[in-house]
N, C-alpha and C positions, 0 to 999 in steps of 0.2 A: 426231339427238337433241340436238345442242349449238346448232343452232339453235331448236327447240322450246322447251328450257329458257330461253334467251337472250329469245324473245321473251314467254312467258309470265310473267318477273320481271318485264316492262313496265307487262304487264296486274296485276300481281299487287301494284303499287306503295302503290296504294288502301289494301292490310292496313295498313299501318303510319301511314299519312296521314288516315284520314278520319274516323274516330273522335274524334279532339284536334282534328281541324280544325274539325267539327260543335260542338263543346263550347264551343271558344275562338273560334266564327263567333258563335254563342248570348249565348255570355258577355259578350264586346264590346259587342254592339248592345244588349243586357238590363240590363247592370251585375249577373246574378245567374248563380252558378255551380249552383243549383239546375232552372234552365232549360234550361242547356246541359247539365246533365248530364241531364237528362229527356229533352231533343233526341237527347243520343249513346245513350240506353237504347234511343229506340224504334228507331235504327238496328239497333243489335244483334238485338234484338227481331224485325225485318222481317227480317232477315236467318239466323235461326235457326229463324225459324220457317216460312219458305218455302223454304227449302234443300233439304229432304227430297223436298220436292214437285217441285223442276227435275230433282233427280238421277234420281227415279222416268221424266220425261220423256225425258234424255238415253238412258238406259238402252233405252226403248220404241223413241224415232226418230231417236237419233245427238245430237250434240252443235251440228249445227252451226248449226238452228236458233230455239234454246235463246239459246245464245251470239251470236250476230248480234241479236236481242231483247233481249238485256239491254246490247249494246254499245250502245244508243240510249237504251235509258230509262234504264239510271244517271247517267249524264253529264246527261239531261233532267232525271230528279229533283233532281239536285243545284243542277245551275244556278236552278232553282225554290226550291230552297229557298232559295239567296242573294237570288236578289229579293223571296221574302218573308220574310227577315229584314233587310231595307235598306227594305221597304215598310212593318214594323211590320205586319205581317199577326200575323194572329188567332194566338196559342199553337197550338189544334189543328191550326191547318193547318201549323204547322211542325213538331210533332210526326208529324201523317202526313207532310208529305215525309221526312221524316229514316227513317221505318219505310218509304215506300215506296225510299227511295234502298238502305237496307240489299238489302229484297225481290228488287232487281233487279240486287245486286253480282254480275257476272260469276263461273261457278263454275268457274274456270279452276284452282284447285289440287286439287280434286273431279278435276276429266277427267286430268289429271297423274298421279294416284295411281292412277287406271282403267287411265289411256291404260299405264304402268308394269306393272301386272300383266299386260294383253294381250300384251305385249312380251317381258315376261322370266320366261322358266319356271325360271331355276337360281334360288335362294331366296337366295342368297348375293349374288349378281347385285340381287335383287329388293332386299333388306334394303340395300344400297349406294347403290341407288339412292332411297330413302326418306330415309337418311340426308342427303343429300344436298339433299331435300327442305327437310329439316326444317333443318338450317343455312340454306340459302335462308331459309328464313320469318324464322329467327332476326335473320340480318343486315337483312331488311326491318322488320322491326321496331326496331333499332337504328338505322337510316338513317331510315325514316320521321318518327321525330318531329325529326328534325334540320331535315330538308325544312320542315318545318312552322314550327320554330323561323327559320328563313334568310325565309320567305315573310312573316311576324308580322313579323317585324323590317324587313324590306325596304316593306313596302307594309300586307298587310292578311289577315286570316284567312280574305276573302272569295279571297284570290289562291291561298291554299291548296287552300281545296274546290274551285276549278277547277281546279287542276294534276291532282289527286283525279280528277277527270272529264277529263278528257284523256286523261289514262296510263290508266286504266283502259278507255275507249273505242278508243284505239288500241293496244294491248295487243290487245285482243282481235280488234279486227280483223285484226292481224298473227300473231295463234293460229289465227285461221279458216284463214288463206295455211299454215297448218306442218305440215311431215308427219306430226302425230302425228294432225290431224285427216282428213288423205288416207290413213290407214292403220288410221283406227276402225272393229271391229270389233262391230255390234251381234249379241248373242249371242242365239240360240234361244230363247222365254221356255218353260217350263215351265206346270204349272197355276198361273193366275193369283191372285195373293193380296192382300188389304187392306189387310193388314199389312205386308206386302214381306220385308223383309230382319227386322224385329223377329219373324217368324214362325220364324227358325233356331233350330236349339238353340243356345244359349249367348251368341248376340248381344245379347239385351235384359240379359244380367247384363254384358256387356262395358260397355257405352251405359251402365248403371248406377254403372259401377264407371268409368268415365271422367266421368261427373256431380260423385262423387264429388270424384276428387283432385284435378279441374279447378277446385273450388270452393278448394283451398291457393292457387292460383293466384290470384286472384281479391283471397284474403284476405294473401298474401305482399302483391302491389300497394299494396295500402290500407296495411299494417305498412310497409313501405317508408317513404309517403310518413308516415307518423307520427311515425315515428323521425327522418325528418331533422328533421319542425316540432318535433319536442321539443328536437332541439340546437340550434335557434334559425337552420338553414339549409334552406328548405325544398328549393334548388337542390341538395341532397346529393341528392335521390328518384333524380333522375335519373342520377346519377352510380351509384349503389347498384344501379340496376334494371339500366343498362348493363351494368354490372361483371357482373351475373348472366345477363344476354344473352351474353356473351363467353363466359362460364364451358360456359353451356348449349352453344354453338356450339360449343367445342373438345370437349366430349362430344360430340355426336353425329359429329363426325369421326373419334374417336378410339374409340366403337362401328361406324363403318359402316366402319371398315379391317380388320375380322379377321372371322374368323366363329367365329360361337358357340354351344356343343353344348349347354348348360342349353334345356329345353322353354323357348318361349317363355312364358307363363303364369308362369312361375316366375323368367325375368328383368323379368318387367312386376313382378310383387312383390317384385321385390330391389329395383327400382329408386325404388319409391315408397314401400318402406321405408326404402332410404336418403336420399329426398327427404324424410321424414317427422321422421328423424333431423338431417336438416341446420335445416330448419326450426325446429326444437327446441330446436339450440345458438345458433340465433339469439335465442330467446327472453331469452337469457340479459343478465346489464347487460355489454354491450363497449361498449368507447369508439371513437369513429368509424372508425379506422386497420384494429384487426385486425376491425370487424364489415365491413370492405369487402373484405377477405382473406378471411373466411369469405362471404359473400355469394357471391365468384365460384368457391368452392369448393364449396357450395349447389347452386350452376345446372348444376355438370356433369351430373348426373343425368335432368335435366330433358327436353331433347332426345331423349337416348336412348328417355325412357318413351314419348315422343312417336310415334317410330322404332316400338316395339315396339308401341302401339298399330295403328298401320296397318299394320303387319305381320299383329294378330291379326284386322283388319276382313278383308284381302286371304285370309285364310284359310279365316276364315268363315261370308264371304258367297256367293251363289250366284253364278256368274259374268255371267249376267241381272239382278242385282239390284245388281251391285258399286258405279257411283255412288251410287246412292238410300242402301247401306251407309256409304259414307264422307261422305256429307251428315250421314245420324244421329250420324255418332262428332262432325263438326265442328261439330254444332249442341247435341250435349249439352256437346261444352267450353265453348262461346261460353257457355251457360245455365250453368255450373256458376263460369266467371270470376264471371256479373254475381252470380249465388248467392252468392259470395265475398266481392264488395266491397259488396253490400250488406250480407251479416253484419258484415263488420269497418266498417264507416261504424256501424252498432250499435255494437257493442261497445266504439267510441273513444267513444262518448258518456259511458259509464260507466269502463273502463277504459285503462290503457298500450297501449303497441303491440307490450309482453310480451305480452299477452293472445291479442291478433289472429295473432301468428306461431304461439303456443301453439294457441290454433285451425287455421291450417293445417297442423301437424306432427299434429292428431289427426285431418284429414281426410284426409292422404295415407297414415296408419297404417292407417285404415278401411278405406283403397281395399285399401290392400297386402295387410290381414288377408283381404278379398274375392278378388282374384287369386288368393292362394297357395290360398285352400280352390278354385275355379272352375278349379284346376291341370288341367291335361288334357296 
């Protein structure tokens, strides 16, 4: 298990790297940060919207050759896309590479959360081990853009999106070698369906309701970065955003050590109520000091929902259908962040960065008021 985990952080590097690197690879070569940010959408974009469709595969014929295909053409797409942003190639063709680089991102935290339920039947065990997860993503994410920052500085944004395609291609080849993949079990399929896993009772209101408060996410980022150009340091964003990375991360440690007798359902809406609340008091005028104290006091909640999300997909879903399930949940977040930070890129045209976190405490309200009624 401690080697599996070990080597899929490798492959898993990419989450935190490739997005800022696509943006600031765009932006450098363009002089326009409207480029690069069209570049990083249609990433996300290729990668949210073919996700569903690998996981339906993994599910069908196992995972491994899935993964061994995409351990080739991400690292390809990517490399293409730097030559043709160093070639001045055409806009769309960098737009498809950047959709098809997303397309073909390794779905190694997908098989993790499978390979996890195969494995562990005590629920206690199971919820541990998510958490566990989701710190993981967390620290990837706080390390990522540092990577990125160290490469920008060092050389070039082109040196990033290749590290981006390395670690990600050798990552996964050394996922293929682990025994989570010598120990996958493809499950039985039942009567075959269209729809897959959206066909269960209560999954498409889950996907809806994680649409939902994924979109605070989305619009916290944007508020974030608002708030620091408003006090005249934009380099606070990052500091702000950390501080809430940290915050999230000691939450989900500090959910995945006990176990917890509230229905799940009912801590997925306590929790995005109280992300809904935290959000809210950020709305408020604090001056740098204690909005960075509240910030990281903000983010504990965060992790957790995360936790209990995949706990409610793992529950759910049909055991035949389990990847293709946790593709849906992490493809309506991705869609629900960019739903996010385009509302609040709106909203900063006309209003503060009051407004935009006020926006995300009544999207995570939404969710919450959704969970508690979908109680089961």
């Amino acid at each position: 298990m401690r080697l599996t985990i070990a080597v899929s952080t490798i492959g898993r590097l990419p989450i935190g790297i490739t997005g800022l690197a696509i943006l600031l690879l765009v932006q450098t070569a363009t002089g326009s940060f409207a480029r690069g940010g069209a570049a990083t959408a249609c990433y996300v974009i290729g990668l949210a919207a073919v996700a569903p469709g690998l996981g339906r595969l993994i599910d069908r014929t196992g995972p491994r050759r899935t993964l061994l295909a995409c351990s080739v053409a991400f690292p390809a797409a990517l490399l293409c896309l730097v030559a043709a942003v160093h070639a001045r190639g055409h806009p769309i063709l960098i737009l498809a590479l950047g959709a098809a680089a997303g397309a073909a991102f390794p779905p190694i935290t997908v098989c993790m959360r499978s390979y996890f339920k195969q494995r562990l039947t005590d629920e206690t065990l199971l919820s541990t081990a998510y958490s566990l997860e989701s710190v993981l993503i967390e620290l990837i994410f706080i390390v990522g853009p540092m990577i990125v920052a160290l490469f920008v500085a060092a050389g070039s944004p082109a040196a990033a999106v290749a590290f981006a395609a390395a670690t990600g291609s050798i990552g996964t080849f050394l996922f293929l070698r682990s025994p989570a993949l010598r120990a996958w079990r493809i499950e039985p399929r039942r009567a075959p369906s269209l729809l897959g896993p959206l066909a269960q009772r209560g999954f498409p209101a889950l996907v809806g309701i994680v649409l939902c408060y994924s979109s605070a996410f989305g619009l916290l980022e944007i508020g974030m970065t608002a708030y620091a150009t408003e006090r005249g340091n934009a380099a606070l964003a990052g500091v702000l955003l950390g501080l809430m990375s940290a915050g999230s991360a000691a939450g989900g440690i500090a959910y995945g050590s006990r176990s917890w007798h509230l229905p799940l359902m009912r801590q997925f809406a306590l929790m995005l109520g109280l992300m809904g609340a935290g959000l809210l008091v950020l709305a408020l005028p604090w001056a740098p000091w204690p909005f960075a104290f509240l910030s990281l006091a903000a983010g504990v909640v965060m992790a957790p929902a995360l936790i209990i999300q995949s706990m409610l997909v793992a529950r759910t879903a049909q055991p035949e259908q389990m990847t293709e399930a946790f593709t849906w949940s992490a493809s309506a977040l991705l869609c629900g962040v960019g739903i996010g930070m385009a509302a609040g890129g709106g909203l900063l045209e006309y209003f503060s960065s009051a407004l935009v976190f006020a926006a995300g405490a009544a999207a995570a309200l939404v969710a919450a008021a959704a969970a508690f009624r979908n109680r089961s």
